[in-house]
Every structure is written in structure tokens, then in C-alpha cells.
PAKOL-22703 format. One record per residue (C-alpha): residue number from 0; x, y, z. Coordinates in steps of 0.25 Angstrom, whole numbers, plus 5000, padded with zeros to 4 digits. Example, Ala and Ser with C-alpha at 12.3 -4.5 7.8 and 13.67 -1.06 7.14 Angstrom:
2
{0, {5049, 4982, 5031}}
{1, {5055, 4996, 5029}}
***
This chain:
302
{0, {4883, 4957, 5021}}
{1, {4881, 4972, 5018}}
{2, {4893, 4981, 5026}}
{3, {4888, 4990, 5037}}
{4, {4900, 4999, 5034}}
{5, {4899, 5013, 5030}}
{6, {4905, 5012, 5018}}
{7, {4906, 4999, 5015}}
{8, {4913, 5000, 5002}}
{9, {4925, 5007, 5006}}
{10, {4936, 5003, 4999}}
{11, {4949, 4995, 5006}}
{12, {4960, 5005, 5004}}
{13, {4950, 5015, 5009}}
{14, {4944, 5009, 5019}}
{15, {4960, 5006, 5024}}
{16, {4961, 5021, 5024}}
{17, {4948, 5024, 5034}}
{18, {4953, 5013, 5045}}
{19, {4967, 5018, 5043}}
{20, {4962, 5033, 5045}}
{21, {4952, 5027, 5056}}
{22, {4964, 5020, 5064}}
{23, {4973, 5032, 5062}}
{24, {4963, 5041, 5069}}
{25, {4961, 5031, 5080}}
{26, {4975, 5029, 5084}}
{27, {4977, 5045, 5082}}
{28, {4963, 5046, 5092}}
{29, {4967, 5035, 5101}}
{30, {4981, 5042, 5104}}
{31, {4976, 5057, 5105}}
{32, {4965, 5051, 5116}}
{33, {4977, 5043, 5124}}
{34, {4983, 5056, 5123}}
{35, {4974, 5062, 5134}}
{36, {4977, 5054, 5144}}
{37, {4993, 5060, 5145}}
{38, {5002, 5051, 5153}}
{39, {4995, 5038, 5148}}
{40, {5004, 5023, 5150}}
{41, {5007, 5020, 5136}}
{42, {4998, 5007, 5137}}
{43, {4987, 5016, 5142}}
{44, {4991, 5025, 5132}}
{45, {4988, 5015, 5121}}
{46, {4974, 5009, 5128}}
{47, {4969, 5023, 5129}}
{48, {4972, 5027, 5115}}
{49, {4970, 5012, 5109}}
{50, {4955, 5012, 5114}}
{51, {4953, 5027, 5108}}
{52, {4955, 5023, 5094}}
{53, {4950, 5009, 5095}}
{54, {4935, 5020, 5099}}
{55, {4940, 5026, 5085}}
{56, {4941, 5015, 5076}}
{57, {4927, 5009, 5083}}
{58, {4921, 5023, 5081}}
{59, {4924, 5022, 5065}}
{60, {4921, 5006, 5063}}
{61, {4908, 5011, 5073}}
{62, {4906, 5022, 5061}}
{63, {4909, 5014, 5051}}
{64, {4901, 5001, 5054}}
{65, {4913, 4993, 5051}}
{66, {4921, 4986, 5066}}
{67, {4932, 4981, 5056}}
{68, {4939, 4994, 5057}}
{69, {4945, 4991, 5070}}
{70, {4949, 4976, 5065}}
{71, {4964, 4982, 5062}}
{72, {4965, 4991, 5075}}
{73, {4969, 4976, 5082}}
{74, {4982, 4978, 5076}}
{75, {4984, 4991, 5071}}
{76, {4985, 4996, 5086}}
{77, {4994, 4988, 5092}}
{78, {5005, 4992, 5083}}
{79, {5002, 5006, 5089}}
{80, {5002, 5001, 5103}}
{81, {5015, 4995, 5103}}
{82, {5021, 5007, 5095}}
{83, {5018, 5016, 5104}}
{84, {5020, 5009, 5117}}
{85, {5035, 5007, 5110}}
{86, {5037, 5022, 5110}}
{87, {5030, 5027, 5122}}
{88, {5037, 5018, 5132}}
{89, {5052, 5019, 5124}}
{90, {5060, 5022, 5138}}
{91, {5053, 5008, 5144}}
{92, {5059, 4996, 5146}}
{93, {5060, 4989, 5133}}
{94, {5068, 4977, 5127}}
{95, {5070, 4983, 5111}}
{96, {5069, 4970, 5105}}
{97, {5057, 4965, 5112}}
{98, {5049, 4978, 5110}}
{99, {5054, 4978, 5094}}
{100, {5048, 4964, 5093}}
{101, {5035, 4965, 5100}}
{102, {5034, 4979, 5091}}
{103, {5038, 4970, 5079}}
{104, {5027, 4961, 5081}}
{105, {5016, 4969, 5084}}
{106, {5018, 4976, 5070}}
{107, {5020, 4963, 5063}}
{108, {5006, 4958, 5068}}
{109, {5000, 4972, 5068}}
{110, {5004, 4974, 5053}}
{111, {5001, 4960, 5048}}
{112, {4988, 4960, 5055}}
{113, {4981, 4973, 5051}}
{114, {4986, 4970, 5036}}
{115, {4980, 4959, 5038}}
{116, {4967, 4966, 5040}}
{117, {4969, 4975, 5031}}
{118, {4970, 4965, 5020}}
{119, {4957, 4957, 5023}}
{120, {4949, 4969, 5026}}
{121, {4940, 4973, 5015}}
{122, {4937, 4988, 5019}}
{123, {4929, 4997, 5028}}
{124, {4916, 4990, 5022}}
{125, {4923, 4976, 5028}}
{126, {4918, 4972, 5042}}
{127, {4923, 4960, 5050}}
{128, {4912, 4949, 5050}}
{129, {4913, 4949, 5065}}
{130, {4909, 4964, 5067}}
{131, {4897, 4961, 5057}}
{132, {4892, 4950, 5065}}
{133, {4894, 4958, 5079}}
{134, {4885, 4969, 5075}}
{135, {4875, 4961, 5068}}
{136, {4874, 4954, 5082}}
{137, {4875, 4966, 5092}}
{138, {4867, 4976, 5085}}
{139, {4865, 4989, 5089}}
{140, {4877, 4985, 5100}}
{141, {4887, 4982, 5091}}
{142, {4896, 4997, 5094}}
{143, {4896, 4991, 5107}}
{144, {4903, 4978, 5103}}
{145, {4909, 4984, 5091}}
{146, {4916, 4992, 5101}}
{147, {4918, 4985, 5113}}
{148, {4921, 4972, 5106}}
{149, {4926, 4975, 5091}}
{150, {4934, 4987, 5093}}
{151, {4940, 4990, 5109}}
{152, {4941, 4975, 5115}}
{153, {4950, 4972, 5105}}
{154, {4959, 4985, 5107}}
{155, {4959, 4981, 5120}}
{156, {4964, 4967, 5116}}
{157, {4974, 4971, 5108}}
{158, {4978, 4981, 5118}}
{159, {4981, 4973, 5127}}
{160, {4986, 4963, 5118}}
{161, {4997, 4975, 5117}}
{162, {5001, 4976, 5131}}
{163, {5008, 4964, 5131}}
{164, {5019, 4971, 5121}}
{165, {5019, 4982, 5132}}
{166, {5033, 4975, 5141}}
{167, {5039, 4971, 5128}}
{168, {5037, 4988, 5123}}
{169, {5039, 4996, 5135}}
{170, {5041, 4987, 5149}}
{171, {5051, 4976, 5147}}
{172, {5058, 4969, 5160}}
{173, {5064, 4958, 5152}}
{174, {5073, 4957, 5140}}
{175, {5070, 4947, 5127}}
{176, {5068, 4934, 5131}}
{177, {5064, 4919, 5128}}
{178, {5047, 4925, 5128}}
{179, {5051, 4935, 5119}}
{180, {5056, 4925, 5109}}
{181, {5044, 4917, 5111}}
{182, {5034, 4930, 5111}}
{183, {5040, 4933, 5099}}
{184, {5038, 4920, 5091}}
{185, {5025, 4918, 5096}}
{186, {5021, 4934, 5091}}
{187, {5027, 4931, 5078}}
{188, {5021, 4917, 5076}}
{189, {5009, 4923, 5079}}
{190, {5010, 4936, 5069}}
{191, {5012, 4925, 5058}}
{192, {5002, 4914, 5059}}
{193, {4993, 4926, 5059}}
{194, {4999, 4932, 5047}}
{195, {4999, 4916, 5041}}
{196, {4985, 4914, 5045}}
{197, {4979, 4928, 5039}}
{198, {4987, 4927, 5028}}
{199, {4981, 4912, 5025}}
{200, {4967, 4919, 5027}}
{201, {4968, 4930, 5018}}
{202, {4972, 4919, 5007}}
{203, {4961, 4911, 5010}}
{204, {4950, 4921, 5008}}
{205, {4956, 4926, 4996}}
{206, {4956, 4912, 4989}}
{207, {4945, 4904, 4997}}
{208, {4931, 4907, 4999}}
{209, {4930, 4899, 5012}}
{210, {4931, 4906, 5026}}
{211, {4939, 4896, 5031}}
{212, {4954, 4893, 5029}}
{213, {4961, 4880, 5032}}
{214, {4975, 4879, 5030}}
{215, {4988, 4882, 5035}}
{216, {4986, 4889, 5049}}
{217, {4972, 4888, 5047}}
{218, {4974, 4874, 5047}}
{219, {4979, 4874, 5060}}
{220, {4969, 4882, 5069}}
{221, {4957, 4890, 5065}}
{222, {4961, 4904, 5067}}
{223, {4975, 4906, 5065}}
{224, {4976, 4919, 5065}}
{225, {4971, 4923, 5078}}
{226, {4979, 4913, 5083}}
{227, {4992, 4922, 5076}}
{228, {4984, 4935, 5084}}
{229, {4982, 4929, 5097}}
{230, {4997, 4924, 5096}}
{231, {5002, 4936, 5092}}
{232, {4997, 4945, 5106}}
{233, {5003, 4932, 5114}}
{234, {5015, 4933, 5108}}
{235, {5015, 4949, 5112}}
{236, {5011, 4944, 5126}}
{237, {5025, 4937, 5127}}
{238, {5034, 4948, 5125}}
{239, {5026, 4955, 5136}}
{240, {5030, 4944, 5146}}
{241, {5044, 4943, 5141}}
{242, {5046, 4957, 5141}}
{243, {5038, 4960, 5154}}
{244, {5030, 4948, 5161}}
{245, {5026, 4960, 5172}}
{246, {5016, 4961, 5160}}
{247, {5010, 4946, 5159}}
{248, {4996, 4954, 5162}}
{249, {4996, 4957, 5147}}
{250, {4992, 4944, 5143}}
{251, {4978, 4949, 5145}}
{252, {4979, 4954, 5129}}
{253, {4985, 4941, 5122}}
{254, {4974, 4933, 5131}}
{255, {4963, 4942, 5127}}
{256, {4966, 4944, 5112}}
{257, {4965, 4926, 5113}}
{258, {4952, 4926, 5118}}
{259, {4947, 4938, 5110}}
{260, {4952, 4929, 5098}}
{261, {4947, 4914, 5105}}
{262, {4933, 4919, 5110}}
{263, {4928, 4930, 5099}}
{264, {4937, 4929, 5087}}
{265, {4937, 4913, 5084}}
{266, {4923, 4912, 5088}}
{267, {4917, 4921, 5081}}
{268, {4928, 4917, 5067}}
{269, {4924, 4901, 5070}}
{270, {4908, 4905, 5070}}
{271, {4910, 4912, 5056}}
{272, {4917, 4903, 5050}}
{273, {4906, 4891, 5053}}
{274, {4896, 4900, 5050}}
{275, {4900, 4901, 5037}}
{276, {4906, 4887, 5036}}
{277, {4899, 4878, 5045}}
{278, {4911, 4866, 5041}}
{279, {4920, 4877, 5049}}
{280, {4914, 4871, 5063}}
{281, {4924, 4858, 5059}}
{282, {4936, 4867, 5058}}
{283, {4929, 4872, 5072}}
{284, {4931, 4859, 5077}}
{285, {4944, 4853, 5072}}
{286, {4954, 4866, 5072}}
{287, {4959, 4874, 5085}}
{288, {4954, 4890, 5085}}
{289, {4969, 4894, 5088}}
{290, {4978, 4884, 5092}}
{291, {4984, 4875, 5081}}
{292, {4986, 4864, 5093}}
{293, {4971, 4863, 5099}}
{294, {4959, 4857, 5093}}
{295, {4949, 4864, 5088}}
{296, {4933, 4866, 5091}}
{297, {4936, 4879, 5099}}
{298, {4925, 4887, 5093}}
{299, {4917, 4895, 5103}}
{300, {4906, 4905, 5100}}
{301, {4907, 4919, 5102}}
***
């Protein structure tokens, strides 16, 4: 299928360049308009500027004709996020270790995660098939889904996906205990059979020509690596309830991230791959979406 990128050939390292240059004017953007509202919470704070550059980046990949120059804001951001709640509330209520670990983590995720992207990601003239087929479906109403559904529902996700680090950073009541243990094993599990599972996909689809891989945690459920993502911002959640469990509300961004993933993300993954396989439909039926423990025959149509 021919690009519709504007210049499709760009090469890696340059491209690379662009979207760096492209995400360091949004984030520089983003801050100068939070900026005008003095006196911001730094949670509104963050919201404010988060969804100005999130309006930059859409307005280049808009420009560009090429929606997978947001796919590494899901995890470059958050890292910017945390940082700078950490520093903007330093005469709170903390617990030093909790916050280090919850910092420590979101930067181990964030940093695997977007060079994991960077890795499989052929260039500015390389769209996500999923963006492809949304425009070919919408039309002349794609900006309004490219927007609306590509670019600012998932900065909201992960935003509030964030908030639940919030008591752990800046409004602990209670020091470490037996959830934090438990938050931390569950984020750490998660972080690595992410890791394992890309890791196994990378190698796959540099020595096999089949979409679809089999083995190890593959063997165990269909998509193993957004099971590792959806773990990963429950594990968060935890440390907000052990820290502060005034601040259970926040469950709202570990349970909306799920369903992002359970509704859009499989569906539309588990229709692709039988299109291009039709035998995929047995895999369908025989192994669980997520869970390692339940039976399969989840697939729903988006």
C-alpha cells in the first residue's frame, strides 16, 4: 500500500530527529500555555499543559499525514508527569521510599517501552496499520477521530492512569506497608512479561514470516503484552491505596486503560490477524485474550 505521508522516504535516524524536535516543542508549548493560568494545582497543572502538546503533536502527524507520531507520547509523558509532580509538591507529605519506587518504575516502564517503539518503527514514512484503516473507513471525518480517538483519549487515559501515583508523590497518610510490597511485585511482574513478550515479537518477525507467534508467553494467552501494560497501571493503582486510600477514586485510569485494551486494542489486533490467517480463528477459540487461567473464544468486534 502506497504512504500517505509527506515524505515518505525519510530516513530512521532522521525521522527520530523530527519527532524528537516535534515532542520537544510540545512539551516546551504545553508548559508556556499551563503557564497562563498562575496558581494552577499541579495536577491541573499537568492536565492543562498535557492536552496542549497532545494539540501539538496532533497538529504535525495532522500535517504530516502520519497519526504514528503520537504512538511514543503514551510513555514519554508520564515520566514528565511524575517528575514534575515530584518537585512541585517537595514540602508534601511523602514516604522517601514509596515515592523512589513508584518513580523508579514509571522510568523503567517508560524507557523500555518507548525503545521498544523506537526499535520497530521504520520512520516518519511508517503509519500503524490501524490508523490506515481508520481513515480509509471515516473519510473526510478522520481529523475528527484522529483527534478525538487517536491522539486526546488516550492522553486522557494515561493521565488519569498517572493520578494514581499522586498519594504515593505528594499526599501520603500512611507509611510502607504489606500493599506496597504487593503493588510493587505486581508493577515489576508486569514491566517484565511486557519486556519478555516484545522481546519474543521482535524476534519473531525478524526470523519468521508469519504474523503470528506461538511460544513461550504467547503460548499462554493471545496478547501478552498488553496484559504486561494493563498490569502495569494496576500495579500503580496499589501504591495510591497504600499510600492514600482517600484516593480509591483513581481506579477510574487502571479500569479505563483495561477496557481501552479489552474493547478497541484485541478486537481490532484479533480481526487482523484472521484476516490475514483465517486458521488464527482456532487460536480465537482455544486461548484466553489476557488471562493465562480462562478460556479462550473472547474475540468481539470492534
Amino acid at each position: 500500500m502506497q504512504s500517505t505521508c509527506r515524505y515518505p522516504h525519510l530516513g530512521k535516524v532522521a525521522s527520530l530527529a523530527v519527532v524528537g524536535l516535534v515532542y520537544l516543542a510540545a512539551i516546551v508549548i504545553g508548559l508556556e500555555v499551563a503557564e497562563l493560568w498562575p496558581g494552577l494545582h499541579p495536577i491541573t497543572f499537568m492536565l492543562v499543559a498535557d492536552v496542549a502538546a497532545t494539540l501539538v503533536v496532533f497538529a504535525f502527524s495532522a500535517w504530516y499525514r502520519n497519526a504514528s507520531v503520537y504512538d511514543p507520547y503514551w510513555s514519554v509523558i508520564p515520566v514528565l508527569i511524575i517528575v514534575y509532580w515530584v518537585f512541585a509538591t517537595a514540602d508534601q507529605s511523602v514516604v522517601p521510599l514509596r515515592q523512589i519506587l513508584v518513580v523508579t518504575l514509571v522510568a523503567v516502564w517508560a524507557v523500555r517501552l518507548t525503545w521498544n517503539w523506537a526499535l520497530r518503527w521504520g520512520g516518519l514514512g511508517d503509519e500503524d496499520w490501524r490508523y490506515s484503516l481508520l481513515r480509509r473507513r471515516h473519510g473526510s471525518h478522520y481529523w475528527v477521530v484522529n483527534l478525538m480517538g487517536i491522539h486526546m483519549m488516550p492522553t486522557l487515559l494515561v493521565f488519569f492512569g498517572c493520578l494514581a501515583a499522586w498519594p504515593a508523590l505528594a499526599a501520603s497518610k500512611n507509611d510502607l506497608n504489606i500493599l506496597d510490597a504487593i503493588a510493587l511485585l505486581v508493577a515489576g511482574a508486569a514491566i517484565w512479561v511486557e519486556w519478555q513478550a516484545d522481546r519474543a515479537l521482535r524476534i519473531h518477525r525478524l526470523q519468521s514470516t508469519s504474523e503470528h507467534l506461538q511460544s513461550g508467553l504467547w503460548a499462554r494467552c493471545r496478547h501478552p503484552n498488553y496484559l504486561g501494560e494493563i498490569g502495569f497501571w494496576w500495579g500503580l493503582y496499589l501504591f495510591a491505596l497504600a499510600a492514600n486510600p482517600l484516593w480509591w477514586w483513581t481506579v477510574v485510569g487502571p479500569s479505563a486503560i483495561t477496557l481501552l485494551f479489552i474493547f478497541i486494542s484485541i478486537p481490532m489486533m484479533d480481526n487482523r490477524l484472521m484476516e490475514k490467517n483465517p486458521g488464527y480463528a482456532q487460536t480465537v477459540h482455544e486461548l484466553p485474550a489476557l488471562w493465562p487461567w480462562s478460556t479462550g473464544n473472547t474475540q468481539r468486534n470492534p
